[in-house]
N, C-alpha and C positions, 0 to 999 in steps of 0.2 A: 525223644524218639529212640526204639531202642534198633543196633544194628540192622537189622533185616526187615527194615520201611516198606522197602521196594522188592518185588520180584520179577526178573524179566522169564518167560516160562514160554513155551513150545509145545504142542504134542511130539513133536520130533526134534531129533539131535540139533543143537543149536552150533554153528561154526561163523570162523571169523577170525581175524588174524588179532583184533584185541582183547580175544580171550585165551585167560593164563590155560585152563583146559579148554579146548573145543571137544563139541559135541554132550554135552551135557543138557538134558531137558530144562532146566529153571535154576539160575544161581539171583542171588539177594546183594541189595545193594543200601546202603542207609541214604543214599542222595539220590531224588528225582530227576532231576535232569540227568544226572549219570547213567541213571538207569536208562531212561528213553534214549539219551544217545546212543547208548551200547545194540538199544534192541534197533534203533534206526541202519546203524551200520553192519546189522548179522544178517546172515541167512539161515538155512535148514537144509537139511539132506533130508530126504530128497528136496530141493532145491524150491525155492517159490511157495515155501506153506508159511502159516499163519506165525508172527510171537509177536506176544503180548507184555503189560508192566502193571502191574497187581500192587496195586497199595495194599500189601498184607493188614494190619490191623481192620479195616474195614470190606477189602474184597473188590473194591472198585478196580474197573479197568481203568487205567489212565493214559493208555496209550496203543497202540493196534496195530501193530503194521499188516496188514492185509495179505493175504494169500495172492500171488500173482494169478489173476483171469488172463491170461493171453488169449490175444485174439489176432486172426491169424488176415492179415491185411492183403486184399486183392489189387488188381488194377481195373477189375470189373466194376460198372457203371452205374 
């Protein structure tokens, strides 16, 4: 496998205190689970959007973290 297996990517700035630069759209990773942990524990600015983990050689998504749907909770009936 050569260095950059994996790609964690965003359409927006990606942040998080274990990254050496925050705010970067897609940095590469050669190990899978590293990669999905990193993109499990980020966010984005503006806050609650989509990143993803792109097994480069082939293009597959491997992992998703979902853009936050909030939904805004009643006490109505």
């Amino acid at each position: 496998m050569s260095p950059a297996d994996f790609r964690v990517e965003s359409n927006h700035p990606i942040t998080g205190r274990l990254w050496p630069l925050s705010g970067g759209h897609q940095y590469f990773f050669h190990n899978r689970d590293l990669a999905v942990a990193m993109a499990a524990k980020s966010a984005t600015k503006p806050s609650g959007q989509e990143i993803r983990v792109v097994h480069v050689p082939t293009g597959e998504v491997v992992f998703r973290k979902p853009a936050n749907t909030r939904l805004d909770w009643t006490d109505e009936a």
